[in-house]
C-alpha positions as CSV (number, residue, x, y, z in Angstrom):
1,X,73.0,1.0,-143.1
2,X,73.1,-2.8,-141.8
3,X,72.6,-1.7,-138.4
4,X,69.3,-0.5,-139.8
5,X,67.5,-3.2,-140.8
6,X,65.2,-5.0,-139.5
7,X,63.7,-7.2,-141.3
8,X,65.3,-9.5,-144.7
9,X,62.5,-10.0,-147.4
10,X,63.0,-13.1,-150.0
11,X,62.1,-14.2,-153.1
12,X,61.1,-17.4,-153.1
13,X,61.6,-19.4,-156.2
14,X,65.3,-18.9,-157.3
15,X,65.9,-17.5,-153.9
16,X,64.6,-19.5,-151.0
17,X,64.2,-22.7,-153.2
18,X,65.8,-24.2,-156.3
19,X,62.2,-24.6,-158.4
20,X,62.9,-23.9,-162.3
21,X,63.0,-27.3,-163.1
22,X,59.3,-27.9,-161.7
23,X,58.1,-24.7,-163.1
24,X,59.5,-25.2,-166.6
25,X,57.9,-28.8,-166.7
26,X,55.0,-27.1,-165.6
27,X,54.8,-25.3,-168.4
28,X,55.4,-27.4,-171.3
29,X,52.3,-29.6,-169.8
30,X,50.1,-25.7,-169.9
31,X,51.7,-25.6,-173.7
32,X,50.1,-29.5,-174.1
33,X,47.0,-28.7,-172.7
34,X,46.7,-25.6,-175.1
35,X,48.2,-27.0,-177.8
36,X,50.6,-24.6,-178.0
37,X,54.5,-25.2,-178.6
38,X,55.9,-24.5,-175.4
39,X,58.8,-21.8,-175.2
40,X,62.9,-22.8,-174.7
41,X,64.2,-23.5,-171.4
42,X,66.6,-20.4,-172.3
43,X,63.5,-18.1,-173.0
44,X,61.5,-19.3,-170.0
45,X,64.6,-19.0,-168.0
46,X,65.1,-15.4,-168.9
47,X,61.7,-14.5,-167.7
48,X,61.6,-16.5,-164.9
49,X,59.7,-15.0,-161.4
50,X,57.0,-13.0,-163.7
51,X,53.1,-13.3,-162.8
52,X,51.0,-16.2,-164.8
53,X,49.1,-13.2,-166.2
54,X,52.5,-12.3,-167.9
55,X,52.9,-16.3,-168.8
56,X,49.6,-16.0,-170.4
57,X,50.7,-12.9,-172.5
58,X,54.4,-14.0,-173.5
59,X,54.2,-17.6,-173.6
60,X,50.5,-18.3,-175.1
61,X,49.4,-15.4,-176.7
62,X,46.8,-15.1,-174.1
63,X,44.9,-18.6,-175.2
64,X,44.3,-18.8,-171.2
65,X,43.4,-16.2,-169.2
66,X,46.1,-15.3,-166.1
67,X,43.9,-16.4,-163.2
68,X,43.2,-19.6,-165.2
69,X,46.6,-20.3,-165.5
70,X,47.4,-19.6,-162.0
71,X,44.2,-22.3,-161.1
72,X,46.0,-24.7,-163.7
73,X,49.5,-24.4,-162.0
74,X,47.8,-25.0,-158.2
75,X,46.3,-28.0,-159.6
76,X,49.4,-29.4,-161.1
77,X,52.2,-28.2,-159.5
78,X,52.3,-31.1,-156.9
79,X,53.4,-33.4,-159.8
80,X,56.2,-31.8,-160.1
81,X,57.3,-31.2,-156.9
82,X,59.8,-33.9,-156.4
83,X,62.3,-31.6,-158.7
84,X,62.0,-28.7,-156.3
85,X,65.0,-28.3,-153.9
86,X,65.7,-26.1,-151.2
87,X,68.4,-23.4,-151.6
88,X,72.1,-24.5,-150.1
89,X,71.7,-22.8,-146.6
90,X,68.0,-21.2,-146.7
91,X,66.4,-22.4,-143.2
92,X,69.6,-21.8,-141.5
93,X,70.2,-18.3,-142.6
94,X,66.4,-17.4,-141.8
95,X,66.6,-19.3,-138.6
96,X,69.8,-17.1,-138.0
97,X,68.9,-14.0,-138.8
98,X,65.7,-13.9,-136.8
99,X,68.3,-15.3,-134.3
100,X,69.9,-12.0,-134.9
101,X,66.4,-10.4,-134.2
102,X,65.8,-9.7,-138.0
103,X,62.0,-10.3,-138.8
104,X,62.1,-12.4,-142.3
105,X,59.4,-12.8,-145.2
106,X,59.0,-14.2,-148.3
107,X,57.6,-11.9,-151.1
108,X,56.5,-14.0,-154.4
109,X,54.4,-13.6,-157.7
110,X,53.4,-17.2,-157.2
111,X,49.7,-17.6,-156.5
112,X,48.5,-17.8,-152.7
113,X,47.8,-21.5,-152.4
114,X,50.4,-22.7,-154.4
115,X,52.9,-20.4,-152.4
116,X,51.8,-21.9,-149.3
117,X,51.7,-25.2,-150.6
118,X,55.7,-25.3,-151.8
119,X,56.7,-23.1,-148.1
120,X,54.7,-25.9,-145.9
121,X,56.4,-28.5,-148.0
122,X,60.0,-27.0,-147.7
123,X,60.2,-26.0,-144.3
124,X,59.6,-22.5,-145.1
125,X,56.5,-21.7,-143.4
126,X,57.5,-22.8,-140.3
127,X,60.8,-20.1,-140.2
128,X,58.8,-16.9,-142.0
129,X,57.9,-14.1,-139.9
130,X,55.3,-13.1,-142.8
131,X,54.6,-14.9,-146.1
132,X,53.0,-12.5,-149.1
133,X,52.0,-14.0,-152.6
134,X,50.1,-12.9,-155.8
135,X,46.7,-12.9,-155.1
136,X,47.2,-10.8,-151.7
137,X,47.2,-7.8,-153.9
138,X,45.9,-7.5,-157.3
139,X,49.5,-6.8,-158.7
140,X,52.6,-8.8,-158.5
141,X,56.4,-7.7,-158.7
142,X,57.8,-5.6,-160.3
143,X,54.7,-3.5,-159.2
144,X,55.6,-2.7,-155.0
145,X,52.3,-3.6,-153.4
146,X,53.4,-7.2,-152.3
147,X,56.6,-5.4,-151.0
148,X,54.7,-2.8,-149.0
149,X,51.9,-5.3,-148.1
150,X,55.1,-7.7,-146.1
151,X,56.3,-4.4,-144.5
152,X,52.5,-3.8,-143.3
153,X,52.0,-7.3,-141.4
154,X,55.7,-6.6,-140.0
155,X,53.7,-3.8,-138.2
156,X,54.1,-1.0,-140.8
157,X,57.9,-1.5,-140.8
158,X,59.7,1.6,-142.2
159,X,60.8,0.7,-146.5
160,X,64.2,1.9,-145.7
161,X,64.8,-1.0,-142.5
162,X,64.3,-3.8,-145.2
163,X,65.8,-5.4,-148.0
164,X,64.7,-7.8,-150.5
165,X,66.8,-10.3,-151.5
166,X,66.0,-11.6,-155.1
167,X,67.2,-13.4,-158.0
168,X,64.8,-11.2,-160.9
169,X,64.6,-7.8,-162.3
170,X,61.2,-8.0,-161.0
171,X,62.5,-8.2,-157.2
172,X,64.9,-5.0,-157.9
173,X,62.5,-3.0,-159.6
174,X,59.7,-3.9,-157.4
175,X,62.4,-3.5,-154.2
176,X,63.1,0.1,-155.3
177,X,59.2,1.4,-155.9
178,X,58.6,0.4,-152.7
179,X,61.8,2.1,-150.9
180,X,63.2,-1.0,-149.9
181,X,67.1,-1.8,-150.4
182,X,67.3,-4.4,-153.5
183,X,70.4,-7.2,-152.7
184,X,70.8,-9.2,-156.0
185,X,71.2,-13.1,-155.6
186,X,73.4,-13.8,-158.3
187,X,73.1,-10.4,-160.5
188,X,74.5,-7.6,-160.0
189,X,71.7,-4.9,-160.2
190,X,70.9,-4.8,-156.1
191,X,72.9,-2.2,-154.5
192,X,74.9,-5.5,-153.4
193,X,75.5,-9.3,-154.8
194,X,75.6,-12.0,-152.8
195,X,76.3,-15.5,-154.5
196,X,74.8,-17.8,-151.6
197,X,72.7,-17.1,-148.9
198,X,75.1,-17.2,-145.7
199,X,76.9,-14.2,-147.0
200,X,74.3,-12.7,-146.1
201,X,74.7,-12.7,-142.6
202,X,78.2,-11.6,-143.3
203,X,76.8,-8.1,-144.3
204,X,74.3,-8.3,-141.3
205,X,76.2,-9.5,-138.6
């Protein structure tokens, strides 16, 4: 099957980037501004890599609308940007397997401008073959379209050449709507695991 693929589709935050701390800190100032208690670390972190539509629902009883809170993080995300890190080994293994001849994307629910805002200021953008976020299509993960839209720009790339490497149930589930082979980064529902990033090129080599 590894001979097979041609292109390696990511998750961003979680995956590509080490972001939780930013993105937790960026809600509890959503749950100030509402006046709203702010959910756990623990709860946030088990729902971690949903849209801000789902945010809105779970977290603040829809007090804010989704596209609001998406225009809210944009706005204030840059604050908090100093506590986002880049995953142990992420430019090298996309710089690799492009070296390889892999194309390599990053598929995530975060918003279009914020999405390109945290890839230009990691290094990302520079090493992604194609870069899809919520906002390109009207539905994020777990839905497929963000999947199928990557495989599209990749020049209507077959779903069974790809994987998508993610760290949520909302990468596997949206990974197998849209035909493409789910590898789990640190769980164990893909139909492999992989603990860091270079093991992947241990599988694809």
């Amino acid at each position: 099957m590894v001979q097979r693929v041609q292109a390696v589709l990511f998750d961003m935050d979680g995956v590509l980037i080490e972001s939780i701390d930013a993105w937790y800190a960026l809600i509890e100032d959503a749950a100030r501004m509402l006046g709203k208690p702010a959910p756990s670390r623990e709860r946030y972190a088990r729902h971690f890599g949903q849209t801000a539509h789902d945010d809105a629902r779970l977290f603040f009883d829809e007090a804010i609308g989704g596209e609001e809170l998406d225009a809210f993080y944009a706005e204030r995300f840059a604050r908090h940007m100093d506590r986002v890190r880049l995953m142990p080994g992420a430019l090298e293994v996309l710089e690799r397997l492009r070296a390889l001849g892999r194309k390599v994307g990053c598929v995530t629910n975060t918003v279009v401008p914020l999405a390109r805002e945290i890839q230009a200021a990691t290094g990302l953008a520079d090493r992604l073959d194609v870069a899809v976020a919520h906002g390109d299509c009207p539905r994020g993960k777990p839905a497929p379209d963000l999947v199928l839209l990557a495989l599209e720009r990749l020049g209507g790339l077959a779903p069974e050449r790809a994987l998508l490497v993610g760290d949520s149930r909302f990468d596997m589930e949206a990974a197998r709507a849209a035909g493409v082979t789910p590898v789990g980064f640190r769980r164990d529902d893909g139909a492999w695991r992989i603990d860091e990033l270079p093991a992947l090129l241990d599988r694809l080599r």
